[in-house]
C-alpha positions as CSV (number, residue, x, y, z in Angstrom):
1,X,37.3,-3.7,25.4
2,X,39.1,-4.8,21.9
3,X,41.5,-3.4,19.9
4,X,37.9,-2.0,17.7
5,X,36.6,-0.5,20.2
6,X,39.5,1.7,21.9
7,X,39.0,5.2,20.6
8,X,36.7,4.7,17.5
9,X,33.6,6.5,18.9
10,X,30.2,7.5,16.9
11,X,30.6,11.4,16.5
12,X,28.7,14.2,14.4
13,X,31.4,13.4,11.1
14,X,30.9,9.6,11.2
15,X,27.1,9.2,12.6
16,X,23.9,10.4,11.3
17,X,20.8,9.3,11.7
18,X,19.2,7.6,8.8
19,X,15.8,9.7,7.7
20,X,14.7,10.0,4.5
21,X,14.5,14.0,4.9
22,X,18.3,13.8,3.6
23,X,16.7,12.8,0.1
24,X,14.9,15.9,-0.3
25,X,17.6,17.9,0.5
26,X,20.0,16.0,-1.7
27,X,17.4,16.4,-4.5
28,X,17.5,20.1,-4.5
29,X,20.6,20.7,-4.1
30,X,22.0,18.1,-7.3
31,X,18.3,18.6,-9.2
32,X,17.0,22.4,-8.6
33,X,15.7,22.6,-12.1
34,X,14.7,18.9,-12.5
35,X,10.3,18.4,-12.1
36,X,9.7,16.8,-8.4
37,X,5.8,17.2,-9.2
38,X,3.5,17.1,-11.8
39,X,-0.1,18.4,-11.0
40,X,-3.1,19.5,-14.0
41,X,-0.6,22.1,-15.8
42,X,1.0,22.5,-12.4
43,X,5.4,21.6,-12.2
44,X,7.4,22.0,-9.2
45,X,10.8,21.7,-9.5
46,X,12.9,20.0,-6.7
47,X,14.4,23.3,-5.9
48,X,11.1,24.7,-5.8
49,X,9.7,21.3,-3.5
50,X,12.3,22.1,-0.6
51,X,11.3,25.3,-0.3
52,X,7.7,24.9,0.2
53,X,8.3,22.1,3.2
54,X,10.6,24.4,4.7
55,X,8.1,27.5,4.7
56,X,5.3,25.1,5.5
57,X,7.2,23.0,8.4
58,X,8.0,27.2,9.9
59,X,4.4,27.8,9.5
60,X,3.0,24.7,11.2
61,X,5.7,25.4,14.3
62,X,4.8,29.3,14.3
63,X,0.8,28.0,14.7
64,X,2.4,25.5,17.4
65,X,2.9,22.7,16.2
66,X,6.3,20.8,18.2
67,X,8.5,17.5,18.1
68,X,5.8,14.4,18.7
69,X,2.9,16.1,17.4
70,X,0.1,14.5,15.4
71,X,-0.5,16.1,11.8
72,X,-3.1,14.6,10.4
73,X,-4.2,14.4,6.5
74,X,-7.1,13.5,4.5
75,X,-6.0,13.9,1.1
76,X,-5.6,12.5,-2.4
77,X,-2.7,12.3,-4.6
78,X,-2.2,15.6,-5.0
79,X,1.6,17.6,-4.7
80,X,0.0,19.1,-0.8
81,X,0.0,15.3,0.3
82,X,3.6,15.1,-0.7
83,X,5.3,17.8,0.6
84,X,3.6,16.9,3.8
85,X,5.8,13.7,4.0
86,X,8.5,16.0,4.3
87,X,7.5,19.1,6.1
88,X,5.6,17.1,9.0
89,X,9.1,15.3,9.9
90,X,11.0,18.0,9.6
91,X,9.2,19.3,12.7
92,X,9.7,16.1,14.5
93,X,6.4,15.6,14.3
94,X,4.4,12.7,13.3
95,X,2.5,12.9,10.3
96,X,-0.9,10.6,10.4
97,X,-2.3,10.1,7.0
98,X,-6.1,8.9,6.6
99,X,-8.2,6.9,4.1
100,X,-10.2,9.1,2.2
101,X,-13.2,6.9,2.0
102,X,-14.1,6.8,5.7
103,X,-16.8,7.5,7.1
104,X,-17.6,10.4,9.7
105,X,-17.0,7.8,12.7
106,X,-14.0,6.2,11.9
107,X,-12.3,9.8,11.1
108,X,-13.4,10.9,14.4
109,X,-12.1,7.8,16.4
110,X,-8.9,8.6,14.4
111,X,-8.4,11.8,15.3
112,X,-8.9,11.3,19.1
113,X,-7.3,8.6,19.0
114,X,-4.0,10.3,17.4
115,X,-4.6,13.1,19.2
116,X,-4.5,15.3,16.2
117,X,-3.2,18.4,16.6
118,X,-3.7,19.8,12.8
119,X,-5.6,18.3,10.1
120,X,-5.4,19.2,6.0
121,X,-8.6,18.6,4.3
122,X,-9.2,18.7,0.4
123,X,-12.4,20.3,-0.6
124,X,-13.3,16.6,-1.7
125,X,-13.7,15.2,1.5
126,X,-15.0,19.0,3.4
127,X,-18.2,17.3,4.6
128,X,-17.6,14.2,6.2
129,X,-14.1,15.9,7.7
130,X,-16.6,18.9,9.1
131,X,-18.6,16.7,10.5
132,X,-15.6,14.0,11.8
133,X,-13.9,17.3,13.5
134,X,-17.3,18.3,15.4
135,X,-17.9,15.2,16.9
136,X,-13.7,14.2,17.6
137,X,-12.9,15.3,21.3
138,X,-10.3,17.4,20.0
139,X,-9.6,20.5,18.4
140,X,-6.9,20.5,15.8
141,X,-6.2,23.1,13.8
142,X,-8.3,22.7,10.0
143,X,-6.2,24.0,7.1
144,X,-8.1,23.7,4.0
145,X,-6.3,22.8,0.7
146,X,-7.8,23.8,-2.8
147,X,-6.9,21.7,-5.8
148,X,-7.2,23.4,-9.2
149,X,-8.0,19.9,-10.7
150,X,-11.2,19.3,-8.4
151,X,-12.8,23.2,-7.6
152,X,-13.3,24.7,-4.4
153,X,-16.0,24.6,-1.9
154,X,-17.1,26.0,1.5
155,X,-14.0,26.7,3.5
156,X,-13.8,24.7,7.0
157,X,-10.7,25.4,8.7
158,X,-8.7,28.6,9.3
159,X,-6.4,29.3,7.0
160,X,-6.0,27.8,3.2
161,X,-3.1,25.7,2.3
162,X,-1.0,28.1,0.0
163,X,-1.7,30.9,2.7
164,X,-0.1,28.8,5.7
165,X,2.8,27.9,3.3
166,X,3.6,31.6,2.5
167,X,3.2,32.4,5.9
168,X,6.6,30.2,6.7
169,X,9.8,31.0,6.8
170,X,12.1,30.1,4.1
171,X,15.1,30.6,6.1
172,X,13.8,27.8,9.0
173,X,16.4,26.1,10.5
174,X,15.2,22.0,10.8
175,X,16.7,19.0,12.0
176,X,17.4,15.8,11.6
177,X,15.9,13.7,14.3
178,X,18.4,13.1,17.2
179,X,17.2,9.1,17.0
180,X,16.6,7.3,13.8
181,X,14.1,5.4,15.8
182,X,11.7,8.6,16.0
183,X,8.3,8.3,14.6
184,X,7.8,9.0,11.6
185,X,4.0,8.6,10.4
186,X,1.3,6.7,12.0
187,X,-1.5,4.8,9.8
188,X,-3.9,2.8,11.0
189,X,-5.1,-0.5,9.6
190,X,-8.6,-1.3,8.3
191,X,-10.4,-2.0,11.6
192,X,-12.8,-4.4,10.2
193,X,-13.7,-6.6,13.3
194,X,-13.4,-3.2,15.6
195,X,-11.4,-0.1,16.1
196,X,-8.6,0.2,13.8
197,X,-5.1,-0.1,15.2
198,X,-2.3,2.7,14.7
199,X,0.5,1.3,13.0
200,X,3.6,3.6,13.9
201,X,6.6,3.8,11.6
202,X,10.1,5.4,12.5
203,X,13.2,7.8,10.1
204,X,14.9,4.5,9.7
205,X,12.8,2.4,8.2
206,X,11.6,4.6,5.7
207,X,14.9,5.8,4.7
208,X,15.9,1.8,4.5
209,X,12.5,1.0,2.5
210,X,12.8,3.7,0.2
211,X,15.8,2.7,-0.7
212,X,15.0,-0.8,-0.8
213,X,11.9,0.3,-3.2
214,X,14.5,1.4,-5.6
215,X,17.1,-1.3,-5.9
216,X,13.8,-3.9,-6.4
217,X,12.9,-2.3,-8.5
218,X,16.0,-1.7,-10.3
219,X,14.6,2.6,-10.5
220,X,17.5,4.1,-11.0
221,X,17.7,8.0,-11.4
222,X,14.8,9.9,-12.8
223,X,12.2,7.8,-12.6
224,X,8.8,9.0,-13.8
225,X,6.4,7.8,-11.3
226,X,2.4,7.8,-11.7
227,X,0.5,8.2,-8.5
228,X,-2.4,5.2,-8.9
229,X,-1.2,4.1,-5.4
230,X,-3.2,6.2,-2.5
231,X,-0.1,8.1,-0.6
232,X,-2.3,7.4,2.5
233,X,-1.5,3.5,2.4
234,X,1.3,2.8,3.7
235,X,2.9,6.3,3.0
236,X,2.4,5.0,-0.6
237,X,4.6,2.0,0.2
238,X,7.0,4.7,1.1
239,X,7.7,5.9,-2.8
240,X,7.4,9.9,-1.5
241,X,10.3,9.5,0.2
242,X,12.1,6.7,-3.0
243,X,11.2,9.5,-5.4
244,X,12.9,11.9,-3.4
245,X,15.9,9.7,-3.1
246,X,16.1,8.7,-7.3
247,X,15.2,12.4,-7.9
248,X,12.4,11.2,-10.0
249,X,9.1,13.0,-11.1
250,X,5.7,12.6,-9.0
251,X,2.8,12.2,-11.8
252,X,-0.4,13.2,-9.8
253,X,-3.4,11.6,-10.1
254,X,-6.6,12.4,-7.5
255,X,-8.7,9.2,-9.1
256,X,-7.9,6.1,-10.4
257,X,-9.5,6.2,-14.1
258,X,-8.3,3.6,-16.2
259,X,-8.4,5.8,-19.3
260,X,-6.5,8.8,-17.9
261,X,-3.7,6.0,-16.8
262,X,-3.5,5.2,-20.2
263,X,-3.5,9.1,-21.0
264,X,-0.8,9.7,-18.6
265,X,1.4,6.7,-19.7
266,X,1.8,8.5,-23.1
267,X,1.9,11.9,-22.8
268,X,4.3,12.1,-19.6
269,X,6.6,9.1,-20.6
270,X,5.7,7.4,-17.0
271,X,7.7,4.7,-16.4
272,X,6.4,3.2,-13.3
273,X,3.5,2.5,-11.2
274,X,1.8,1.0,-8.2
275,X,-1.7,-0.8,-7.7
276,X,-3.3,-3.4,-6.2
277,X,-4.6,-6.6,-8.7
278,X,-8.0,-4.8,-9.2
279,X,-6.2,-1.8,-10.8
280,X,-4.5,-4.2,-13.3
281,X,-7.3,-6.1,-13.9
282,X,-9.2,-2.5,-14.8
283,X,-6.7,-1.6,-17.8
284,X,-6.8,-5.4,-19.1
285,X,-10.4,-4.5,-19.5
286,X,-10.0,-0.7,-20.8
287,X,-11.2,-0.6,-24.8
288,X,-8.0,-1.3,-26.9
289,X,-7.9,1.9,-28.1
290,X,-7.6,3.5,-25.6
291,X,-4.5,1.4,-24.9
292,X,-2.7,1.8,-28.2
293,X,0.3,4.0,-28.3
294,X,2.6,3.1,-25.6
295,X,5.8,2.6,-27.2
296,X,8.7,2.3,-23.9
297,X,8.5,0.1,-21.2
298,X,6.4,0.5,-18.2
299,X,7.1,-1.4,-14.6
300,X,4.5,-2.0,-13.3
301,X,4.4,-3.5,-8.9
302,X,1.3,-4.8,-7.5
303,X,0.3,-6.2,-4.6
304,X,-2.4,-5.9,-2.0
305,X,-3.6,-9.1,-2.4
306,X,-2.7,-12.2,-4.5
307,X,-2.8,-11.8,-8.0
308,X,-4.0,-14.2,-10.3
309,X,-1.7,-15.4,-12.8
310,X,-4.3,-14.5,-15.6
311,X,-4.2,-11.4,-14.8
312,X,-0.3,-11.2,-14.8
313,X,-0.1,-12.8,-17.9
314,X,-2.3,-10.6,-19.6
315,X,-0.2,-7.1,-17.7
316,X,2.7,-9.0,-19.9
317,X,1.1,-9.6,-23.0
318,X,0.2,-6.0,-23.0
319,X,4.4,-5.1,-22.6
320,X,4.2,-3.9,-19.1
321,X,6.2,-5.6,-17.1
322,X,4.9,-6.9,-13.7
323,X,7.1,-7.4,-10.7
324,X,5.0,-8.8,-7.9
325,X,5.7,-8.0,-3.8
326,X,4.2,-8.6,-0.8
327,X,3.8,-6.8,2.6
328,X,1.7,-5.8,5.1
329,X,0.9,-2.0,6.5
330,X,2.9,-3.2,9.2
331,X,6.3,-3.7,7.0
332,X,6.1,-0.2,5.6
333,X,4.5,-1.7,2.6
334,X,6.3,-4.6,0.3
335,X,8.8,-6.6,1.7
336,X,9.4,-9.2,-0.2
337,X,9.8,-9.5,-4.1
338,X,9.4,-12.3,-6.8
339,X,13.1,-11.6,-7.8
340,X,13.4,-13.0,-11.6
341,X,15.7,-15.6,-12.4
342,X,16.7,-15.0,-16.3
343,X,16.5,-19.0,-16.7
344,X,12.5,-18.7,-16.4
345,X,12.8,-16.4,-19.6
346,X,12.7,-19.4,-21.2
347,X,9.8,-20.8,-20.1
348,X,6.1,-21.0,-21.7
349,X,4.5,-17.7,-20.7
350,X,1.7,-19.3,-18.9
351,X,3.9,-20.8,-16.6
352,X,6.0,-17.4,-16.3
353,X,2.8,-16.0,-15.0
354,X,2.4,-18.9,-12.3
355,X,6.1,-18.1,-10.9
356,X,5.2,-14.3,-11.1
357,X,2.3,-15.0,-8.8
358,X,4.3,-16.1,-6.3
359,X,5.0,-13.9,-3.4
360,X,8.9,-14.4,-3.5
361,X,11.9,-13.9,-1.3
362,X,12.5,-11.4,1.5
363,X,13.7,-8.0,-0.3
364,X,17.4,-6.1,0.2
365,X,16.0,-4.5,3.5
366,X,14.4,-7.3,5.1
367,X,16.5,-9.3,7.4
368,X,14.6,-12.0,7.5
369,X,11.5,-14.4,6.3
370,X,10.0,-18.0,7.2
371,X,6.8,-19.8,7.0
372,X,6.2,-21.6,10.1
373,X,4.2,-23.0,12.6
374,X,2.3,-20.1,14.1
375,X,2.0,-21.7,17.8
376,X,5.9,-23.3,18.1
377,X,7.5,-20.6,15.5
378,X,9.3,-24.0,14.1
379,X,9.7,-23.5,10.3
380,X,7.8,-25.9,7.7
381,X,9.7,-27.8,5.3
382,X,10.4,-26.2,1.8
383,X,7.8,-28.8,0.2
384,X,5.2,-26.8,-1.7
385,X,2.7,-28.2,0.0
386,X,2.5,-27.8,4.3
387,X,1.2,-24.4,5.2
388,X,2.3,-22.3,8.2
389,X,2.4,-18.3,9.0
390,X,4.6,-15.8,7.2
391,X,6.9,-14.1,9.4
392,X,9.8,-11.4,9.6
393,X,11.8,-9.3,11.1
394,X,14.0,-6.3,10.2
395,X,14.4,-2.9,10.5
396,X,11.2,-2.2,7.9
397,X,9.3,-3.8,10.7
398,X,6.6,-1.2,12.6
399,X,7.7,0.0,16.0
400,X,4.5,-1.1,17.4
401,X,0.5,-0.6,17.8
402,X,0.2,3.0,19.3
403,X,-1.2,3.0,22.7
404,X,-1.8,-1.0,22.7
405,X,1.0,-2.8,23.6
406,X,-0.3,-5.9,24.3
407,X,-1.2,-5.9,20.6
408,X,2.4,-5.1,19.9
409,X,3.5,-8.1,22.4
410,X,1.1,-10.4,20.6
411,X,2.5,-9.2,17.3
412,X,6.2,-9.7,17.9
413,X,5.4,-12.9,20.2
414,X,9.1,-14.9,20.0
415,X,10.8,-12.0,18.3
416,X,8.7,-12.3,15.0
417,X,6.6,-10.3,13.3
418,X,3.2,-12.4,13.4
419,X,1.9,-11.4,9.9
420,X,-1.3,-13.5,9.8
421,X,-1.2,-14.6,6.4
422,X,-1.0,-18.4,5.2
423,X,1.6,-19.4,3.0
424,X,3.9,-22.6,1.6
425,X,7.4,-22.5,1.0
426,X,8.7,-23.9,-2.5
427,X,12.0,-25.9,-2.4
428,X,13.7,-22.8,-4.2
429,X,12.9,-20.8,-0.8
430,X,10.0,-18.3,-2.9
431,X,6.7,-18.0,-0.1
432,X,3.6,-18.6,-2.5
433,X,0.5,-17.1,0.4
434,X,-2.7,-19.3,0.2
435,X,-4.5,-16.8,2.5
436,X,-5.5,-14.5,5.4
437,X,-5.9,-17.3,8.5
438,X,-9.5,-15.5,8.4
439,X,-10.0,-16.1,4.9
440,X,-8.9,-19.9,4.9
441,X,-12.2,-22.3,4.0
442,X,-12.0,-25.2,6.8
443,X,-15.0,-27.8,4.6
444,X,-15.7,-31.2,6.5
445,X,-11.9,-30.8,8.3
446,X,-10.6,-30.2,4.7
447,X,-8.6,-26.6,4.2
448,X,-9.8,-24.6,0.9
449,X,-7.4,-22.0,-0.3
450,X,-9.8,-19.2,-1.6
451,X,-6.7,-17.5,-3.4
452,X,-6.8,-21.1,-5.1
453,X,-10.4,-20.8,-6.5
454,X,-10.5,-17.3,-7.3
455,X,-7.0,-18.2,-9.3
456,X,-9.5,-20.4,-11.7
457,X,-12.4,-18.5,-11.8
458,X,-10.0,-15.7,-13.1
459,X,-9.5,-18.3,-16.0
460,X,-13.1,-18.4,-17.0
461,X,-13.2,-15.9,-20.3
462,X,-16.6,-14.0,-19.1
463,X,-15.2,-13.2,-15.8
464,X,-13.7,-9.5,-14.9
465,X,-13.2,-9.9,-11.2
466,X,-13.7,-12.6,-8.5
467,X,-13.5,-13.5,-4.7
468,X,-14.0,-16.3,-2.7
469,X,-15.4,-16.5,1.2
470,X,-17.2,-18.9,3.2
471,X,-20.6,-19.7,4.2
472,X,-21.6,-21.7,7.0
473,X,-22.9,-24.9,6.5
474,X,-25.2,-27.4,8.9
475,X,-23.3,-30.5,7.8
476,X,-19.8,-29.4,6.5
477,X,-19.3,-26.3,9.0
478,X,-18.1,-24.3,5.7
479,X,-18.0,-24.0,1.9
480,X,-16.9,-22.1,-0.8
481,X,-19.7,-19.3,-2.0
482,X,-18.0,-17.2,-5.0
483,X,-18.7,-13.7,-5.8
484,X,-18.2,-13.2,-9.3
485,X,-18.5,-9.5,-11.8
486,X,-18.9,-10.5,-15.2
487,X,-17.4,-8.6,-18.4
488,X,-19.7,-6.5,-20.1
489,X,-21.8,-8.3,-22.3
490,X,-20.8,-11.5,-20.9
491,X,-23.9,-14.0,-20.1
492,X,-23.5,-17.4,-17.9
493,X,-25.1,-19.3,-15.3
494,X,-24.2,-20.3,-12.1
495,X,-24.6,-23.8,-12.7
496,X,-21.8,-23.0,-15.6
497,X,-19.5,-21.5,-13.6
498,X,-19.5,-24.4,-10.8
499,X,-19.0,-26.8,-13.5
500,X,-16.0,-24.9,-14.7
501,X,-14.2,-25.0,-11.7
502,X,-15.4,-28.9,-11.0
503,X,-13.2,-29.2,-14.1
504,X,-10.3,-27.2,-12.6
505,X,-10.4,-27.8,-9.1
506,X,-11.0,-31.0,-6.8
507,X,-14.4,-31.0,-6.8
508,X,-14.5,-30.6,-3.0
509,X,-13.1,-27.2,-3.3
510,X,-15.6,-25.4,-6.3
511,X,-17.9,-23.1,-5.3
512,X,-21.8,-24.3,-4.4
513,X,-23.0,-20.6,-4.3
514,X,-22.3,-18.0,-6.9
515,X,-23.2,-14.4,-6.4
516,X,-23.5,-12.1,-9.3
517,X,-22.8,-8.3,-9.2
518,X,-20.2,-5.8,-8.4
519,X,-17.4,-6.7,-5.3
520,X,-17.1,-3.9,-2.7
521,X,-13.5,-2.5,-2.4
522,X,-11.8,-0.9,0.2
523,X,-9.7,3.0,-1.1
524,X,-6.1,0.7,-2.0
525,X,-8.6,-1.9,-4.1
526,X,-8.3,-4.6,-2.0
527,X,-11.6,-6.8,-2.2
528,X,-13.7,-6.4,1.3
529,X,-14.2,-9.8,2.0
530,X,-15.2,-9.2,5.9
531,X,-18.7,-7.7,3.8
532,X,-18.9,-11.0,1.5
533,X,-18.9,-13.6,4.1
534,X,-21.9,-11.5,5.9
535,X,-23.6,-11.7,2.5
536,X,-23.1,-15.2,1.8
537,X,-24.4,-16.0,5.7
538,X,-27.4,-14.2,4.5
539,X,-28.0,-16.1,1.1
540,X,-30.9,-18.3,1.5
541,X,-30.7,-21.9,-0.3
């Protein structure tokens, strides 16, 4: 034993473990009278927040709900699905948070799966969650929440949201969890080649993320936060818990309408917001006047899946100011940053963009990052050009795959997160991803990056939104088949838009197939690709 370690233990004054249910606390106690929530004509105050997940976590416990439970939630972003981030942990338990656009069967694997023990369901989603409930081998218990904003329907479950929460207790004595490595929440990934796997996240690394959410972001105090990201993925990248933490305002918002962002933006000051590239894309293309009037600076993050530099360049041109991340359901959401070096200020705006685009570095919280070879874990050289797997590790890192550890041992195989994605590493140490390994275009032994050609088909004036998959091929065993939605009142051909990216692109890599119409999304706005490469299989030529 050294002289550090003679007499110096952990003890209840010097040790607590990290959760981010301190931040609500700390909120209401500094902010009572400051807005935590912003619903319709509906304001909670801070003050007014801690209350209600207090009275709801009693009431949940008095209806038997323990420490390791399942509380499951399909909601949209609405001030219920907040407070649930808080009063579901403040139980111990483990709140499970589900994609509101699933069907019947995926809900119900969920459930089981999760072994639900109580389930919230907005009037929105009554019918498939009836249904999901019925057929799920369990029996939680149904509380139904009512949203002024939306209208009520048929009641499902027991007892009605506002009921259960003045059932509780106000005076309800809760506790921090004895281990900072207790679950947290538990989301499950997209399951598009099978059953979806449950990603389970722990107190500490959503107190560390939400903290690392606000010094990327350089939030400070107050921030005035619009909700366009669903609070279902990813915990909403863990902001519930960051605005907690900057005392900030929660601007709801149950559906993602470009024209009410725009509303919203004005008349509540927002100063930040989430989305995926598709979102973005979406105001670029709202009517101008509609986007008049915006006169302070909104920050804007995005990820989800690379976004073309067009589209960041035009996010800036329109004074919002992009910062770009990058993560994985699997890192609690963004984990790394494209952290801006004031030198590129000076650079033309086009290339700006380009840098922008880039994935980045590994943020404050992340311990660490490489691109390497996926099979020997030996990292590629800083070249710009050879491609390997992203990894990392740190303590915003999932605890594992619930009830699948071999997919957890494959996952952290050589004490790495495997994250799947393709990427190069610039000489300045920024990733810049190329693609999912599933999404990479392998053409007569040649590797097609299909972030590369969407990049320039996002430079073609009359296109709004693109992607890029394969299609087999007889002789070449793949190549590039592009699935293109044009702007309104756009007309071209696809023999036009082939030549335009000849012009671009090595000719190798342009598209020989292009598919006109509108590209299926998934609930966060990523692109379903899975769905495009079975259409392009399908296209007869």
């Amino acid at each position: 034993m050294n002289l550090f370690d003679m007499s110096l233990d952990k003890n209840p004054a010097n040790y607590v473990s990290l959760s981010p249910l301190t931040f609500l606390k700390r909120a209401a106690d500094v902010y009572p009278n400051k807005i935590a929530c912003i619903h319709g004509e509906q304001k909670i105050t801070w003050a007014e927040t801690y209350l209600r997940c207090v009275k709801l976590a009693s009431a949940l416990a008095s209806r038997g709900v323990k420490k390791g439970d399942t509380v499951s939630a399909m909601l949209p972003n609405i001030p219920a699905m907040f407070e649930l981030h808080f009063a579901v942990p403040m139980l111990g338990a483990v709140l499970h948070s589900i994609n509101t656009r699933l069907d019947v069967k995926s809900v119900a694997f969920q459930l089981d799966h999760a072994e639900s023990k109580a389930v919230f369901i907005d009037a929105e989603f009554a019918d498939v969650m009836a249904t999901a409930v019925k057929e799920a081998e369990v029996s939680p218990l149904v509380i139904d929440v009512e949203d002024a904003t939306f209208g009520s329907r048929q009641a499902i479950g027991e007892v009605e949201y506002e009921m259960l929460v003045a059932e509780g207790n106000e005076t309800f004595q809760w506790s921090l969890p004895e281990d900072e490595w207790q679950s947290i929440t538990l989301n499950y990934t997209s399951g598009t080649t099978g059953n979806p796997k449950g990603i389970v996240y722990h107190h500490r690394g959503a107190y560390l993320n939400a903290l690392n959410n606000i010094v990327t972001w350089d939030m400070g105090n107050h921030p005035i936060y619009l909700w366009t990201l669903p609070m279902f993925h990813c915990n909403g990248w863990c902001f519930p818990w960051s605005l907690a933490a900057s005392a900030g305002t929660n601007v709801c918002l149950r559906s993602v309408l470009p024209k009410t962002i725009f509303k919203l933006i004005k008349s509540e000051k927002i100063d930040h917001f989430c989305g995926a590239p598709t979102v973005l894309t979406m105001l670029i293309n709202t009517p101008e006047k509609h986007q008049k009037g915006i006169e302070h600076e909104v920050k804007v993050m995005t990820a989800g899946a690379a976004p073309p530099a067009a589209v960041i360049q035009k996010m800036e041109e329109m004074s919002f100011s992009v910062t770009h991340v990058y993560g994985l359901t699997e890192t609690y959401g963004p984990c790394t940053v494209c952290a801006w070096h004031d030198e590129w200020d000076e650079l033309p705006s086009d290339e700006q963009a380009a840098l922008r685009a880039r994935q980045g570095v590994r943020s404050a919280m992340l311990e660490d990052l490489m691109v390497a070879d996926p099979e020997t874990l030996e990292p590629m050289p800083k070249d710009g050009v050879s491609m390997g797997e992203v990894f990392m590790r740190g303590n915003n890192v999932m605890k594992g795959y619930l009830k699948n550890p071999s997919a957890s041992d494959e996952a952290f195989k050589g004490g790495w997160f495997h994250s799947g994605d393709l990427a190069v590493w610039h000489e300045d140490g920024y990733i810049d991803i190329k693609d999912r390994s599933k999404d990479i275009i392998i053409s007569g032994g040649e590797n097609i990056s299909t972030l590369e050609v969407e990049s320039v088909l996002y430079r073609h004036p009359a296109i709004l939104e693109a992607a890029v998959v394969a299609k087999y091929d007889d002789v070449w065993g793949e190549k590039p088949c592009a699935f293109v939605t044009l702007k309104e009142g756009e007309n071209v051909t696809e023999k036009e838009i082939i030549s335009f990216c000849r012009k671009n692109l090595a000719h190798y890599k342009a598209p020989k197939y292009v598919v006109f119409g509108g590209l299926p999304k998934t609930s966060t706005g990523k692109i379903q690709k899975f769905t495009l490469r079975k259409q392009a299989n399908e296209i007869k030529h």
